[in-house]
Each structure stands twice: as C-alpha cells, then as structure tokens.
C-alpha positions as CSV (number, residue, x, y, z in Angstrom):
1,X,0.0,0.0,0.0
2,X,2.9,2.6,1.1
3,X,4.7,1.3,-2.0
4,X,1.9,2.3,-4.2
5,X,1.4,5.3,-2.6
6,X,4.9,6.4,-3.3
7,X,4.5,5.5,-6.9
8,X,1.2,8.1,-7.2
9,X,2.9,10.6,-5.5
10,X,6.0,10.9,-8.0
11,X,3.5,10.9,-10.3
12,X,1.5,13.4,-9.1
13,X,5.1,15.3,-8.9
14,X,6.0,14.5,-12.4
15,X,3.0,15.2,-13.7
16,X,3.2,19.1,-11.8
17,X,6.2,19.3,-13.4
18,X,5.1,19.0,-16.8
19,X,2.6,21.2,-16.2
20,X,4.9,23.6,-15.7
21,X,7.0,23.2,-18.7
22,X,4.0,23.3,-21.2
23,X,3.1,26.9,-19.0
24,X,6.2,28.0,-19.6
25,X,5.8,27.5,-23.0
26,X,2.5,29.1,-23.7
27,X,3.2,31.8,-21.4
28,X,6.2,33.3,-23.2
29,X,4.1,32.5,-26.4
30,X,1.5,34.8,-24.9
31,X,3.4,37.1,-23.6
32,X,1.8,36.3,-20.1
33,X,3.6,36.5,-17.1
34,X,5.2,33.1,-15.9
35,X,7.1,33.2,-12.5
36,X,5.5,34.5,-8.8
37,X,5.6,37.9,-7.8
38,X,8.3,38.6,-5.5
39,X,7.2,40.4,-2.9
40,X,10.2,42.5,-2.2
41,X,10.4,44.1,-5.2
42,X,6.2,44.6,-4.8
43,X,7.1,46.5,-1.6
44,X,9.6,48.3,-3.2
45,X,7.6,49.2,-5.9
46,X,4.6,50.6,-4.1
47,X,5.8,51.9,-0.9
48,X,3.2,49.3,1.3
49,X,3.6,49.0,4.8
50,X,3.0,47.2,7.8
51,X,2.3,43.7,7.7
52,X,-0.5,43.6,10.6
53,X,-2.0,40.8,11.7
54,X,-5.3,39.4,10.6
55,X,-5.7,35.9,12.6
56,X,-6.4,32.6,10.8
57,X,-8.7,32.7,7.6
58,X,-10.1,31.1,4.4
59,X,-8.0,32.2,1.7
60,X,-8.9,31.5,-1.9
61,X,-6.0,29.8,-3.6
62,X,-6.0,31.7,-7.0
63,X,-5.7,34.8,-5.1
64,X,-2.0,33.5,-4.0
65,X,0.4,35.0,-6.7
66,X,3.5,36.3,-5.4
67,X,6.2,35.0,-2.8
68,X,8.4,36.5,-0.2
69,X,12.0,34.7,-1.3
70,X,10.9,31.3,-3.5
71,X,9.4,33.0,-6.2
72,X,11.7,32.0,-8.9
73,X,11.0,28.1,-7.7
74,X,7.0,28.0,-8.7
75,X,5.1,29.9,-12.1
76,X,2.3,31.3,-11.2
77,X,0.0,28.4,-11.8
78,X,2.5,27.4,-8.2
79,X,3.3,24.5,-10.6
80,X,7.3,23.1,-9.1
81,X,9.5,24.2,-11.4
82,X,12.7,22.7,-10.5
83,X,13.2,18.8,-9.7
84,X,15.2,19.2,-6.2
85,X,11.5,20.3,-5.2
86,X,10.2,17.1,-5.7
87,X,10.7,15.3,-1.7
88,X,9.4,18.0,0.1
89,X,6.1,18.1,-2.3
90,X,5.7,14.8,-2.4
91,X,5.6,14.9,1.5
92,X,2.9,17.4,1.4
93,X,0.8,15.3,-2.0
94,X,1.1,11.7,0.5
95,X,-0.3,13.7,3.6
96,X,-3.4,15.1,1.3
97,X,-3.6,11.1,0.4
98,X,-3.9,10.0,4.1
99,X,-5.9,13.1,4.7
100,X,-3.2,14.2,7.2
101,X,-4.3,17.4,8.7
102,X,-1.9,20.4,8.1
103,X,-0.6,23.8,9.8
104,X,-2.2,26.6,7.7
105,X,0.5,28.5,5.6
106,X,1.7,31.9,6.4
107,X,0.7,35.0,3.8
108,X,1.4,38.4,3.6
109,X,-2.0,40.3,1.9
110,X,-1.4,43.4,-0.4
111,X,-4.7,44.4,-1.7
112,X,-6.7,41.6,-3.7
113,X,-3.4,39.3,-3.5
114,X,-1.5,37.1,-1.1
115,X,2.4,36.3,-1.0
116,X,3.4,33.3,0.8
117,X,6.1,33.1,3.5
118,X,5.6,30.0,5.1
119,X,3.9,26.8,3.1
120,X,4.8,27.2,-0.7
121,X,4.5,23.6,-1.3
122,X,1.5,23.2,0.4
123,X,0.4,25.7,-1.7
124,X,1.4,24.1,-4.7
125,X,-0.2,20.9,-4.1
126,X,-3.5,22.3,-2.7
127,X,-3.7,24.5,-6.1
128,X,-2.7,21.3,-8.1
129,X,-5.7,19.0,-6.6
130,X,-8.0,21.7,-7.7
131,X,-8.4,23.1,-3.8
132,X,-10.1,26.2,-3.9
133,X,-9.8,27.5,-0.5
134,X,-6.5,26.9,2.3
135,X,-6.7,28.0,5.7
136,X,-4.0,30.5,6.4
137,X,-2.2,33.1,9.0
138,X,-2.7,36.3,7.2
139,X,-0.6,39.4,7.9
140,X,-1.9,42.4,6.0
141,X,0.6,44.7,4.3
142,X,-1.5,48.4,4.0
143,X,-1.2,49.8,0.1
144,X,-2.8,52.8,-1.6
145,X,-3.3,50.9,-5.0
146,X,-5.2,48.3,-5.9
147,X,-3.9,44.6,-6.4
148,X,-6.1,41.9,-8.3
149,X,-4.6,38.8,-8.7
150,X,-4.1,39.1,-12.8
151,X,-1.1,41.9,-12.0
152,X,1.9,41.4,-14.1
153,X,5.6,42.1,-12.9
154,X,6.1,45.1,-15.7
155,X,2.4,46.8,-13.9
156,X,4.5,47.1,-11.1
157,X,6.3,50.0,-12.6
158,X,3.2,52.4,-13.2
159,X,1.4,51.2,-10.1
160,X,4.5,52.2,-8.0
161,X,4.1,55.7,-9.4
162,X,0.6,55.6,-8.9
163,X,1.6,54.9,-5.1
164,X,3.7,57.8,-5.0
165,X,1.3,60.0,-6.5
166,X,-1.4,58.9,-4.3
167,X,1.0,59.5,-1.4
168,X,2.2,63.4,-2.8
169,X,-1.1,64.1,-3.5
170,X,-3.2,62.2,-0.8
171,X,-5.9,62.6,-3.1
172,X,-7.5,58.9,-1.8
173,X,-8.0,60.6,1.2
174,X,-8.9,64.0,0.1
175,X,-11.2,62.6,-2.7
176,X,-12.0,58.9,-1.9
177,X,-14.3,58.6,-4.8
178,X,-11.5,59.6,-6.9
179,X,-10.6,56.9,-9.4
180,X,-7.1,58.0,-11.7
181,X,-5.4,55.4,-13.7
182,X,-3.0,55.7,-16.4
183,X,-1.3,53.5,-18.5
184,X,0.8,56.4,-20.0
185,X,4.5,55.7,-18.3
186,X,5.5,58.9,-16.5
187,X,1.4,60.1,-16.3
188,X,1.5,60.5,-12.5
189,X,4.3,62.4,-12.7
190,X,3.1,64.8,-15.3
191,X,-0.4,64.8,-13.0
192,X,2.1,65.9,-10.3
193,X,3.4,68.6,-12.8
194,X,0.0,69.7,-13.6
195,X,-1.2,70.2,-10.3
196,X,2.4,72.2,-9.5
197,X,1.3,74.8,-12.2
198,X,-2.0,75.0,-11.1
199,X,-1.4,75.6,-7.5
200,X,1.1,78.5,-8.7
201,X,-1.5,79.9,-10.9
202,X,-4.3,79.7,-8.1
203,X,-1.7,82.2,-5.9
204,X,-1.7,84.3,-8.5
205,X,-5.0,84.8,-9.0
206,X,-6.1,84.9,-5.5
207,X,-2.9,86.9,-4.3
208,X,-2.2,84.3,-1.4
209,X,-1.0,81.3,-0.7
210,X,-2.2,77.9,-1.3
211,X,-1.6,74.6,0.2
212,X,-1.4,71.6,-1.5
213,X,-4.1,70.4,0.1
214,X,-6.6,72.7,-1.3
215,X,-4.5,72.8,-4.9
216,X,-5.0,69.2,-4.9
217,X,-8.9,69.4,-4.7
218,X,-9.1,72.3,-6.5
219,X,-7.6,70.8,-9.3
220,X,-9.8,67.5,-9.5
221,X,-12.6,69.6,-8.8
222,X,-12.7,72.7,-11.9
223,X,-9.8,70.8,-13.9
224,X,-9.8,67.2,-14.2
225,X,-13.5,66.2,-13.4
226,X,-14.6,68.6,-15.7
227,X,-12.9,66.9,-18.7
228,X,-13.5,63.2,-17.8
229,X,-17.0,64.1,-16.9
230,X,-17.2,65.4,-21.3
231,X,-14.8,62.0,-21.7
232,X,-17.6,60.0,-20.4
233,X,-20.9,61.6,-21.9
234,X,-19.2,61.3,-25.7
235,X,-18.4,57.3,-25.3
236,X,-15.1,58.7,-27.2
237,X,-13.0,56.1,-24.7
238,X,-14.3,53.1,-26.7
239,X,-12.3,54.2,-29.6
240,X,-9.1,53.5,-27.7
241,X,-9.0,50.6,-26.2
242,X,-6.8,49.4,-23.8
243,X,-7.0,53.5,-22.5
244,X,-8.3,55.4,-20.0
245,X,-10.6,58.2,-19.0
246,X,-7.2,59.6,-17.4
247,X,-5.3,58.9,-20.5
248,X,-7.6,60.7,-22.5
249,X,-7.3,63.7,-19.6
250,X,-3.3,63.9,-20.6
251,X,-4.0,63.8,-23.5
252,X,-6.8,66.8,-24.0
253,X,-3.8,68.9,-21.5
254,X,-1.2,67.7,-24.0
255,X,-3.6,69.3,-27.0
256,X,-3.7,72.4,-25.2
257,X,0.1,72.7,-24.1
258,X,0.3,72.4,-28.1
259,X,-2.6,75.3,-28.4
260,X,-0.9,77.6,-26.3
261,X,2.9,77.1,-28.0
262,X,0.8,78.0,-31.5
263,X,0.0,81.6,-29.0
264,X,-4.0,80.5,-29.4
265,X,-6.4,81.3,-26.7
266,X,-7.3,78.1,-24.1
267,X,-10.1,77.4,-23.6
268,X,-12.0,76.0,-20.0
269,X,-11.1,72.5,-19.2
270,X,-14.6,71.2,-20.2
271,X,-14.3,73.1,-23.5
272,X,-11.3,71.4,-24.2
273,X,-12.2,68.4,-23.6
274,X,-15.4,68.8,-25.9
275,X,-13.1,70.4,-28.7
276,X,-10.9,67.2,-28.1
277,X,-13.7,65.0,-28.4
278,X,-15.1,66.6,-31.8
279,X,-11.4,66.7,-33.2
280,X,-10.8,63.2,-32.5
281,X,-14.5,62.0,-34.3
C-alpha cells in the first residue's frame, strides 16, 4: 500500500512538473507573465507598509500569486518548477492522500493578493488537486493601489508611481471617490506637474498662498472632473482601447500645451475636452 502510494505521488510530482513546462511554454508565447511575484520588489515598488495581523482565515487559492524569497521556484499556476523540489512536495501530496491534517501557511495580503512566506508547497499541491480554498495566518501589508490577482511584474512599474502619486497628493484621502489610472509611463508624474502649475496659478489669482491640500482638490474639482466628466458623456473612450478616461485627460492637456505654444487662446477644461472630443471624431 505505502509502495503504491509512493509510486502516485511521484506521479502526481511529475506530472506538476510537466505542467509547468507546457506553462512555460504558452506563457512566453503569450506574452503572459510566468514566474511569482516577489514580494520584495512589490514592496519596493509601491511603498506598502506594515504587515499587521489578521488571525487565521479562508483564503482563496488563486488569489495567492506572489512569494516572499521562493518566487523563482514556482510559475504562477505554483506549478514546481525545479526537480530538487520534488521530496518535500511529495511529502505534502502523501499527507493530502492519508488526509493528514496540516498547519495553515503563512501570507502576507497586499490588496486583492497574497504572497506566501511560510507553506509554498503546500500551496502548490492544494492549487494542483483543484483546492479552492486553504486555511492561512494572514498578515496584512497596508497599500494605496489596488492589487487583483491578474497583476503582471512590468504593472509594477506604473502602479509604483501611482503609489507615489497617491502618497504626494493624498488625493485617496482627500477625494475617496476619486478613481485616476494611467497607462501612460511617466502620467502620474506629469499629473504631479499639472497640479504644481495650477497651484502657482491659483496664488496668483487669489494673491495668497495655497496649500497643497486645497491645490489638490481644486484641481480634481474645476480641472480634471470637468474633462472626464465630457470623456464619459461622448463614449469617445471606446475608440481606444486598452486606454483610460485619465489617458484621455493627458492627452486633451497635452492638446492644449500644443494650443498655447501656436500663442492660441485656451479654452475652459470642459471646452477642451469637448473640442478634443469633436477633433478626435
């Protein structure tokens, strides 16, 4: 019996392992990301902090995507990618087999997602026999942007910018409802420049000074909302896919940057953005 059971679980092993080779293989074909997340460079990336603890919980197993320092030993499917892998999962496959009860793994939570730190082959083998749930220790690590679990390691770049943006302009908190994405690299950091300008104009006009507090909502408030709020109404964003409403905001400031060098007269945000919209269709 222990004999045969030995024999299913280097199968079970083998057969992960070829699993992981054909991934490999349509992955790069794709252009889909293959390895874990690594959750350094995650932390890095977006400035999270903490992690806090949240107790013992039910944790749905696709939602796992990243690792703290194993990432380059399972894709993303947690599939085992190398073979010196193979006695430690087949530990964990033969105690699934005899229904051996099992400490929960240990995850770090960034917004939607989990990185392990403790339990990567149980992992691994719960995701393999089509497990939906494990029971884990979660520690929450505290983020101002929003992680699903299809994030790709070259997102990282513009969501890290979007995490300093967020953090210069504490708009999340000034504005919860406020929802700015870009897929335009460097677009945060021309938002930042926008909101410079228009903070120096505001002095100007009201002969005072102005914090960035108030810059910051003054600025969503009379300059971007105005042209998104045009963006939405015209249905414009459907002829550019794979943009956003804040994309098409750069570029409506990028028409009129273009509008003033010609020495023409700007017009108010929302009649740019209407000008934009009729220029484009």
């Amino acid at each position: 019996m222990d004999d045969n059971l030995s024999e299913q679980v280097r199968a079970d092993f083998l057969r992960a392992r070829f699993k992981a080779f054909i991934n490999r293989i349509l992955n790069i074909l794709r252009d889909q990301p293959t390895t874990l997340l690594s959750y350094d460079e995650v932390k890095e990336k977006l400035r999270i902090g903490g992690p806090i603890y949240r107790g013992v919980q039910t944790v749905p197993v696709k939602k796992i995507v990243g690792s703290l320092n194993r990432y380059h030993q399972f894709d993303r499917a947690f599939l085992p990618m190398e073979d010196q892998l193979a006695e430690r999962w087949e530990n964990i496959d033969r105690a699934f087999y005899q229904d051996i009860s099992l400490p929960p793994v240990v995850l770090y939570k960034v917004g939607d997602v989990y990185f392990v730190v403790d339990g990567h082959h149980r992992v691994s083998v719960a995701r393999e026999k089509g497990q939906q749930f494990i029971e884990a220790e979660v520690r929450e690590c505290q983020t101002r942007v929003q992680i699903t679990p299809d994030i790709r390691p070259e997102d990282l770049e513009i969501l890290g910018e979007k995490a300093y943006f967020l953090e210069a302009t504490k708009l999340d908190r000034l504005r919860p409802k406020a929802d700015i994405n870009l897929t335009i690299p460097d677009g945060y950091h021309r938002m930042l420049e926008h909101i410079a300008v228009h903070r120096y104009f505001m002095g100007l006009d009201e002969k005072r000074d102005i914090s960035e507090e108030e810059a910051v909502v003054h600025w969503y408030d009379k300059v971007y909302l105005p042209i998104v709020r045009v963006i939405r109404r015209s249905g414009i964003l459907k002829e550019f896919p794979g943009k956003t409403e804040s994309d098409l905001y750069l570029w409506v400031l990028d028409r009129q940057r273009y509008l003033s060098q010609e020495g023409r007269k700007l017009a108010p945000p929302a009649k740019a953005a209407r000008d934009f919209v009729e220029e484009v269709k």
